[in-house]
SEFIDREN-522819 format. One record per residue (C-alpha): residue in one letter; x, y, z. Coordinates in pm, whole numbers, plus 50000, padded with zeros to 5 digits. Example, Ala and Ser with C-alpha at 12.3 -4.5 7.8 and 13.67 -1.06 7.14 Angstrom:
A512304955050780 S513674989450714 
***
This chain:
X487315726154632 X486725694854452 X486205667054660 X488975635954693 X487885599654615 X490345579354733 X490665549754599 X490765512654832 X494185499654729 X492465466354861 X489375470054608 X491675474954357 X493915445554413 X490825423554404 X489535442154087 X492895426353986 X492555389154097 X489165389553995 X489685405353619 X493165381753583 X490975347353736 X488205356153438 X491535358753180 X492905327253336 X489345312653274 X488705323152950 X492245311152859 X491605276953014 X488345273652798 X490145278552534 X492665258852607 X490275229552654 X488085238752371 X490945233652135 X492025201452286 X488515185852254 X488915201751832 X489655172951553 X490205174651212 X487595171751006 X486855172350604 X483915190550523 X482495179650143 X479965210549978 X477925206049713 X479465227249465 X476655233249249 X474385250849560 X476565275449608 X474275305749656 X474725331349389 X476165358849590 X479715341449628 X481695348649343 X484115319249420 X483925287749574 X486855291049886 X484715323349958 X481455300750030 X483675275650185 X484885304050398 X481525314950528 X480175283550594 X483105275150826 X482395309650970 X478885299251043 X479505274051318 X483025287651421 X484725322651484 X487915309551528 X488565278951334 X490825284150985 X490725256650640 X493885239050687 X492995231950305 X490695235550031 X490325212949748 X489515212649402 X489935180449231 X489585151849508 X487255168249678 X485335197749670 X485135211550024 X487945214750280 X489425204550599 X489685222450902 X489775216251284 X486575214551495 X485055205051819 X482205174551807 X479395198151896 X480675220651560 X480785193851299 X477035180151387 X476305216551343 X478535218451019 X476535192350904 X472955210250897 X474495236950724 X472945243150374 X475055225750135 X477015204650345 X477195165650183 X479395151550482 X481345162750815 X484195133250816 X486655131951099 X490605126650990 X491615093350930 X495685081550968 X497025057950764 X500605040750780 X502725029950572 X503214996550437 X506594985350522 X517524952149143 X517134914649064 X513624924248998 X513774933548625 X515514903748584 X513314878848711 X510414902948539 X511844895748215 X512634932148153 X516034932548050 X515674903547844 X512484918647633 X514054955647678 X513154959847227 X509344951547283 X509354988347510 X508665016947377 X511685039147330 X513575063347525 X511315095147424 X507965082747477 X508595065847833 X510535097847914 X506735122347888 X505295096648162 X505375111048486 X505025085448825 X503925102649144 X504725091249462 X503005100449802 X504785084450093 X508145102650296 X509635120450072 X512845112549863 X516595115249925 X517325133349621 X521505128549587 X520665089549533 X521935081949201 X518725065149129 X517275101449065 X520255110948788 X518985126448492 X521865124048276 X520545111447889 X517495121647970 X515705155247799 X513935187347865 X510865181848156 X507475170747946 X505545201247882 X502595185248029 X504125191448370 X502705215348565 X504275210048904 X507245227949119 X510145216049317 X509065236449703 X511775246949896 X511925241950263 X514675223350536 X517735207650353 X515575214050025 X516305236849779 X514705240749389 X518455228049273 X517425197249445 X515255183249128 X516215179648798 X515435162448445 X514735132548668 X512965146448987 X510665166948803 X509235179949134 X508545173049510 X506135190049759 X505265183750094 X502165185350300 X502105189950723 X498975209350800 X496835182350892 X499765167451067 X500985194851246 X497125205151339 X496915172451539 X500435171551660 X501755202151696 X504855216551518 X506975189351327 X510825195251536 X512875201851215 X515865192851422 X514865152151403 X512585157951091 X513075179050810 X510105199750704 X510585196950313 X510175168850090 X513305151250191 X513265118050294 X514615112550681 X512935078050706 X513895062850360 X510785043150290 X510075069949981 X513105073649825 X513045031549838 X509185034249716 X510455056049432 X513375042549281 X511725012549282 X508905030249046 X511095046148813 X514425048948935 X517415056948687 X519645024848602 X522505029248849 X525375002148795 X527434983449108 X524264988349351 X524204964649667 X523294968250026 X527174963050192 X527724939249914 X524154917449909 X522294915849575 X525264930249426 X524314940349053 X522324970648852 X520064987449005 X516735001448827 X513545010248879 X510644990348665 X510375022748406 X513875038648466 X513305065548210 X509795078148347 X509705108248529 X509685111748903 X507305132349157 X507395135149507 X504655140649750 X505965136950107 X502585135450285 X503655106550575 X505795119150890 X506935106551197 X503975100151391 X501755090951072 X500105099850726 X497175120250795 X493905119150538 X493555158850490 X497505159650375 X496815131350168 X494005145349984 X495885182649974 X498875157449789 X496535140949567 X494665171549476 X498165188549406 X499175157549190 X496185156348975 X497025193348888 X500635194548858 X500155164948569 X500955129748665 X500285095148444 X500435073148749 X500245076149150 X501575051749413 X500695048749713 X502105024649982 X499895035450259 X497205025150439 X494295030350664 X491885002950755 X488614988750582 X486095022750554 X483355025250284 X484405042549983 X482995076450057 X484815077350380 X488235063750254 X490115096850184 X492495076449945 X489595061249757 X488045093149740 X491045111149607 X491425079849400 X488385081749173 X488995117849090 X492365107548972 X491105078448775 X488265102248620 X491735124548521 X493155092748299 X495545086948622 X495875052648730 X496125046849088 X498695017449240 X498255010749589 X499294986649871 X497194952049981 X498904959750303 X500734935850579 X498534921850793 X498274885950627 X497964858550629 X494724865850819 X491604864250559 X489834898750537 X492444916850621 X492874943250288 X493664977250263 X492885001149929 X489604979449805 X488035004949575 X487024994949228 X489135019949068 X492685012649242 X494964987549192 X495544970149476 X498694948449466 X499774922749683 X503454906249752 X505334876049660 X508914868749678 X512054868349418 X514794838849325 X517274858249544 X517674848149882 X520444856450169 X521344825150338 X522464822050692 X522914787450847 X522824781151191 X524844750051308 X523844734551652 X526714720151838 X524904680551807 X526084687851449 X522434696451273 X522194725351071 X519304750351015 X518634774150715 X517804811850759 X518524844950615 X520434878750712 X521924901250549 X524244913650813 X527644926450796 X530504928950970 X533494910751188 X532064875451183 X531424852451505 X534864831751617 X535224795551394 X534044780551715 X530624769051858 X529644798052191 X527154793652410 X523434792752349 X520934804852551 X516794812652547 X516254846152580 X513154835752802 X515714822053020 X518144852753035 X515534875153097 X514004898553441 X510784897653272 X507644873753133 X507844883552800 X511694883452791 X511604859352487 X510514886752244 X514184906652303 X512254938352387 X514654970452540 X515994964652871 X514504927752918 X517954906152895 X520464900853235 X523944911053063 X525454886253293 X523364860453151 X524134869852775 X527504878852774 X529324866952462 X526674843152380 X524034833152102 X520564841752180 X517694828952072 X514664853252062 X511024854351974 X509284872351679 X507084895051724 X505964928851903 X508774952051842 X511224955351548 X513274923051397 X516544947251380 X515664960451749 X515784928851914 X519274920951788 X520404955951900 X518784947852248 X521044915352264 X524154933452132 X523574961952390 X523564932052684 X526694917052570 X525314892352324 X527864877352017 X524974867451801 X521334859651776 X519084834351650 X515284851151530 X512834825451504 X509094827351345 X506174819451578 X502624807251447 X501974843251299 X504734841551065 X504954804950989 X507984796850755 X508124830050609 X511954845650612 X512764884950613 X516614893350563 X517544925350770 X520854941650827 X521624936251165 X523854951851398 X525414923451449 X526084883051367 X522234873551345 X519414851351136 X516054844651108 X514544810351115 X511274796750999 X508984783951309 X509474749351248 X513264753851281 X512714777551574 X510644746651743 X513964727251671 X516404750051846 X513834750052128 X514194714852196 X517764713752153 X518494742952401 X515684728952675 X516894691152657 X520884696252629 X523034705252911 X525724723052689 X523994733752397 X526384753952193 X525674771051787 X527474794651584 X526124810951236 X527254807650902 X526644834150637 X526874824850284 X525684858350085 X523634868849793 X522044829949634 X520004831349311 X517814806149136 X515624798049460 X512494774349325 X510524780049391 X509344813849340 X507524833649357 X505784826149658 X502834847949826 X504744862850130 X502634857650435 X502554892850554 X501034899450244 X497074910050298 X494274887350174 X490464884350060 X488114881650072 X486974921550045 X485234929250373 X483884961050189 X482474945749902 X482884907849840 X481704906949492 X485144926849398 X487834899649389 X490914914449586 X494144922949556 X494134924849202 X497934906249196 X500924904649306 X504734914949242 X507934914249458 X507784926649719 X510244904149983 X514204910749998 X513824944549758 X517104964449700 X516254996249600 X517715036049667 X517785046850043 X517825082350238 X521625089750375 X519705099850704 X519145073850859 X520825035550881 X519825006050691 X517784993651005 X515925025651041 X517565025451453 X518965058051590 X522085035551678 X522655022451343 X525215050851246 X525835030650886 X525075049350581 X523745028650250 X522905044149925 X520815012549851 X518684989150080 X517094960150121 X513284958550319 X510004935950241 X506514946850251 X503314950250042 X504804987150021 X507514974749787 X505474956549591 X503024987149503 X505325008549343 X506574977549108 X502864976248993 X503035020048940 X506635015548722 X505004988148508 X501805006848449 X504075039548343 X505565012648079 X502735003647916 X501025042347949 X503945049647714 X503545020547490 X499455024947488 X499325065147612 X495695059147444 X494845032547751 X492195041948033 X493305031748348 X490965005448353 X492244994048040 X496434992248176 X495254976248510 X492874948048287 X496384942248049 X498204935448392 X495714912448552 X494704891748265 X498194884548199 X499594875848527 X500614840548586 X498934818848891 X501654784248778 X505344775448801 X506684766848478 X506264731248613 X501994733148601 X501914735548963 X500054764249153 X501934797549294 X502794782549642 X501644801349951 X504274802550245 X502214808050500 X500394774050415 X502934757350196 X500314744549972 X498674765649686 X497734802949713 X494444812149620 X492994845249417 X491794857249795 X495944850749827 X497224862149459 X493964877249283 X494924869748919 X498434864249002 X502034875548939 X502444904648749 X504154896448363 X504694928048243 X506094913047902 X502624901147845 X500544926347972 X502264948247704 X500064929847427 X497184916947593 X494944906847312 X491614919347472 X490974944247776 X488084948148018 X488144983847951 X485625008548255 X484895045848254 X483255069648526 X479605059648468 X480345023248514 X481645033048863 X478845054048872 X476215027348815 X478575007549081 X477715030849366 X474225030449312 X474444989249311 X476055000949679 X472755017049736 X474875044549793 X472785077849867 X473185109949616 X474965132449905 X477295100349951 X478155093349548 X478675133549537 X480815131549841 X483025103449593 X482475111249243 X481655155049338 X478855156949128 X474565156849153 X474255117949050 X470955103749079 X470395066949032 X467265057948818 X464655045049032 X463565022348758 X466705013048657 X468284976548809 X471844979348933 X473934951649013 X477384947849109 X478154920748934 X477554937848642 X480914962348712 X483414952348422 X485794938448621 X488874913648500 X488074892948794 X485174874048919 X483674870149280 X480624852949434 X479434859049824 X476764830349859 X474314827950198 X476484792350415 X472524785850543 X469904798650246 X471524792549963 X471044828549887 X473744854049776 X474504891349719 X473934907949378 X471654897249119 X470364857349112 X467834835149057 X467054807849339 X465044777749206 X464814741349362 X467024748749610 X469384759849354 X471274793749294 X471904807548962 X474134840948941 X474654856248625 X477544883848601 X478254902748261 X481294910548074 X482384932447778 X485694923647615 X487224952947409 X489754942247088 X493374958747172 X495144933846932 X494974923546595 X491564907546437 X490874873246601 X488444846246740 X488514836247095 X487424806747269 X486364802947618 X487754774747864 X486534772848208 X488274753548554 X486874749748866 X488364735749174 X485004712749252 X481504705549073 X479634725049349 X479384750849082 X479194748248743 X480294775948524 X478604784548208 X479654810747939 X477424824447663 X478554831447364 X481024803647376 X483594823247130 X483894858147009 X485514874146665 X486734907546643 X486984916646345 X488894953146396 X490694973746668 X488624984746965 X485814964546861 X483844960447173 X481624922947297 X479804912047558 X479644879747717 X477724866748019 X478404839348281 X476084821748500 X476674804348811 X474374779948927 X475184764449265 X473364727849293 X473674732549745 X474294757949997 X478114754050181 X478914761450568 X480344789450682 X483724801350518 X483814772550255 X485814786149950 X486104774349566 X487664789849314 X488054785348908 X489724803648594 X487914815148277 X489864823648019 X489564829747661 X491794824847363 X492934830047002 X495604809247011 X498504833847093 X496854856047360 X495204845447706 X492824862547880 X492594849048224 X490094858448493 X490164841548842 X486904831349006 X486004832449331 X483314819849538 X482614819049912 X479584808750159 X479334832750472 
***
């Protein structure tokens, strides 16, 4: 008889716990593993791919394998970058990074974006004949990478326009409320890109957000009709700016790249858009996005930049918003064009009239039923509040008993403009009064509030103060007074707009200029209100919002005007027409103001000033740069060979007996860094007596007809004088090419932050070729 085993059911059970406690475990691991993982973008050196991978996503592949069993490429690139991105834990990229061909290991960076009368006061519908025709501007192609678009806006109609340009090599992807039917002769195509987003996040929720290239948040479809939107006719924002609408090249071609979401724009999506964009066949990209101050071979967009510019794409992108604080730039590289904001001749007034019978000027664009034709009660929200900060108007911060059917006053600053006037309409609140503090000066933003509101300058705002805190009864009321044109003066830098000098390098004068970017009316998504609140329930087809991210894509639309007049032009060459043609003077001699200051911007404020796209169409003479001069840049860096492949993707070594210098770079622009205490300074120079003597060199290339120019030189003080040698140049034929060279000589060091700045322009009587100097002691 075979002997029984019986089995313990108690041994069994803890068989059980024990084997489900390891699972647990093992799960928990896991669990923690991947929540201590970060994106990361790996860059390979293409050409050491061993010769038993037959492809380079197969190498890629293994590599990845290498260091981790379980991570997947969230993408691979081809033109940006070569390498992918992917999601790793710390200890894994520093292993990743030893790896045989392995340049770099970078974590993920996020970037955010940088939130009709403008042909007009361009000059564009005046000087329409001087642009090329219909057919030629048609075959340009403007990408734009930013939310996506709203594509029933009738500033993406195609009607007049013909068949697609059969350079395009792009697609229109389907995915929620998007369908292929959505493009058309006009939105040639739109993609979007979530892995890196959704790898950090976790799943976008399609019921708020719609995982397809359509525009929930607005920002893109504004970004892109602004480009290259189609002319649409009776356009206003609930009947401000009333007028045509168009974008700055309305019969370019539009692309989408929706590659910012709800919580953020996320580098390895970026790159994936770019990379995409390069391939499907754009002329220009815009991007009105940003990410701090990172060297270039760290900066996904610069990175993704110079492969584009290598491609004959030029590459428009945003100063950013966080002036007027110096240093404070966004999109430095070389190869973009970085473009700042300044403000139109439009304005929205709004007065606010103070029951001691002053009056006050501000702006809103608000509308709806109007306040009572009396004076009401007005109050500090400091005053009204259950809070310290209850001045700023923040959620849940104002006593409805203390607000009812009153005017409050309220700070700028922290949370949104049109938020704050929702908080005071929520407590009961007929109206409010938005005033400036120091960080905003005398600058005025319209917005569409929810309801009767303005915003003051600071000054003013100090006003109202002292009215409401010394009178027992103080009573106001606002007065709105619509769309006003002819404001002088303008333009005017806009004080969010971000200035120099260039923390990354100094010796590259930054932004490059400016265009309008304040008050811009321009197409809008139909998902979301004109204030962007989930209690706005309005719907707009057009709106009107400020930022250095309106003044970008201006910039993109004019450089797709003169790719079509001058497809022949290098990027370098379209960006040089546009700077050397800008305007830094009121028709009255007097400098571009700055209204952050009041008193005269600066290049650190303007760089060569406001775009005149008239002009830049013939410029007379370009400052023309291809991929070895950027090459010869990077080693002027000191940039290492795994760091200028990580950029440029490509075994560059620089000449060890060759002298770089970055002031050497062919750039329109000028810009000294000088030692405050030594008397010393970056780049190449010559110190002598005390004295210091930069030289900087220049080639001018002949885009005009034959002609001699003369040179003419300002400075703001004789602390440097400014020397130019030759003194003239003749062309003599078309893309005839000379070089020039100019030598600083500073007499005496400067303290700390001192800044002076001159012009040098040359001349052949009918063109001007202006280049803005810059010099500062740190």
């Amino acid at each position: 008889m075979a002997k029984i085993t019986r089995i313990n059911p108690w041994h069994t059970l803890l068989v059980g716990v024990a084997l489900l406690l390891a699972a647990l475990c093992d799960v928990s691991a896991a669990a923690v593993e991947e929540e201590r993982r970060g994106t990361y973008i790996v860059h390979m050196a293409k050409s050491e791919m061993p010769e038993r991978f037959e492809d380079h996503t197969h190498w890629y592949d293994s590599s990845l394998r290498s260091v981790s069993g379980s991570a997947e490429m969230l993408y691979t690139y081809t033109n940006v970058v070569h390498g992918f991105s992917t999601r790793l834990t710390p200890e894994e990229a520093r292993v990743m990074e030893t790896r045989p061909g392995i340049l770099s290991v970078l974590p993920e960076m996020k970037y955010e974006l940088h939130t009709t009368r403008t042909p007009t006061f361009l000059g564009l519908d005046q000087n329409a004949a001087m642009f090329p025709e219909s057919d030629s501007m048609s075959e340009v192609i403007v990408g734009v990478l930013d939310t996506g678009v709203w594509p029933e806006s009738p500033s993406f109609d195609d009607a007049g326009l013909g068949s697609v340009p059969g350079s395009w090599r792009g697609e229109c992807e389907t995915g929620t409320n998007f369908t292929k039917s959505n493009c058309n002769k006009k939105l040639i195509g739109a993609r979007y890109f979530a892995r890196g987003y959704e790898a950090t996040l976790g799943p976008i929720d399609e019921s708020t957000e719609s995982k397809s290239a359509r525009d929930d948040d607005g920002h893109g479809t504004h970004t892109s009709s602004t480009a290259a939107g189609s002319v649409v006719s009776g356009a206003s924002l609930l009947g401000y700016a009333p007028g045509t609408a168009r974008g700055m090249a309305p019969r370019a071609r539009v692309a989408v790249y929706k590659v910012c979401w709800k919580g953020g724009c996320f580098s390895s999506d970026i790159l994936a858009a770019m990379d995409k964009a390069i391939d499907d066949g754009v002329n220009v990209l815009s991007l009105s996005l940003g990410g701090g101050m990172s060297d270039f071979y760290r900066d996904s967009v610069a990175i993704g930049a110079f492969a584009a510019m290598e491609k004959g794409i030029l590459v428009s992108c945003s100063a950013g918003n966080a002036g007027p604080s110096s240093y404070s730039l966004s999109n430095v590289a070389p190869w973009i064009t970085t473009v700042g904001a300044g403000t139109l001749d439009r304005d929205f007034p709004a007065f606010v009239s103070l029951g001691n019978g002053k009056n006050y000027s501000g702006v809103s664009l608000f509308k709806g039923d109007l306040l009572p034709g009396k004076f009401l009660p007005f109050v500090y929200a400091g005053n009204v509040s259950n809070v310290t900060n209850g001045n700023l108007c923040m959620t849940g911060t104002l006593v409805p008993e203390k607000v009812a059917g009153k005017i409050v006053l309220c700070d700028r600053g922290i949370n949104p403009r049109v938020q704050k006037g929702s908080v005071v309409k929520a407590a009961g609140g007929a109206g409010m009064i938005l005033t400036n503090t120091a960080a905003n000066g005398e600058e005025l933003v319209a917005d569409a509030h929810l309801l009767p509101a303005t915003a003051v300058g600071e000054k003013t705002g100090q006003e109202l103060k002292a009215y409401l805190f010394s009178d027992s009864n103080p009573t106001a009321t606002i007065l709105f007074e619509g769309t006003k044109l002819g404001i002088e003066p303008s333009p005017v830098v806009a004080a969010f707009s971000s200035r120099g000098p260039n923390s990354i390098t100094p010796e590259i004068l930054k932004p490059d200029l400016i265009a309008p970017g304040v008050n811009i009316l321009a197409g809008w998504s139909g998902a979301v209100g004109p204030t962007g609140l989930a209690e706005d329930n309005r719907r707009v087809g057009f709106n009107i919002i400020s930022g250095t991210s309106m003044s970008c894509p201006h910039v993109s639309g004019l450089a797709a005007l003169l790719k079509s007049a001058h497809p022949e032009w290098s990027p370098a060459a379209i960006r040089s027409a546009l700077m050397t043609t800008a305007y830094t003077a009121y028709k009255n001699g007097k400098v571009i103001q700055d209204v952050s200051t009041g008193k005269p911007s600066t290049p650190f404020d303007h760089g060569s000033g406001h775009v005149d796209p008239v002009s830049a169409l013939n410029p007379g003479l370009v400052y023309d740069l291809d991929t070895d001069d950027y090459l010869n840049f990077l080693c002027a860096l000191n940039y290492t060979s795994a760091q200028i492949n990580s950029l440029a993707r490509r075994n560059f070594s620089c000449g060890a007996n060759k002298a770089y210098s970055v002031n050497d770079l062919n750039y329109p622009s000028f810009a000294l860094s000088l030692e405050a205490q030594t008397g010393g300074s970056t780049g190449s120079s010559e110190s002598s007596t005390g004295s210091t003597v930069v030289k900087h060199t220049r080639t001018l290339t002949n885009v005009g007809p034959p002609g001699t120019y003369k040179v003419s030189i300002t400075t703001s003080s004789d602390s440097v004088k400014i020397s130019v040698e030759p003194g003239s140049l003749t062309f003599s034929e078309a893309n005839e090419k000379k070089p020039y060279t100019v030598t600083f000589s500073a007499a005496a060091s400067k303290p700390s932050n001192t800044n002076e700045f001159g012009r040098i322009e040359w001349s052949d009587g009918k063109h001007v070729v202006g280049s803005p100097v810059a010099i500062s002691w740190t």
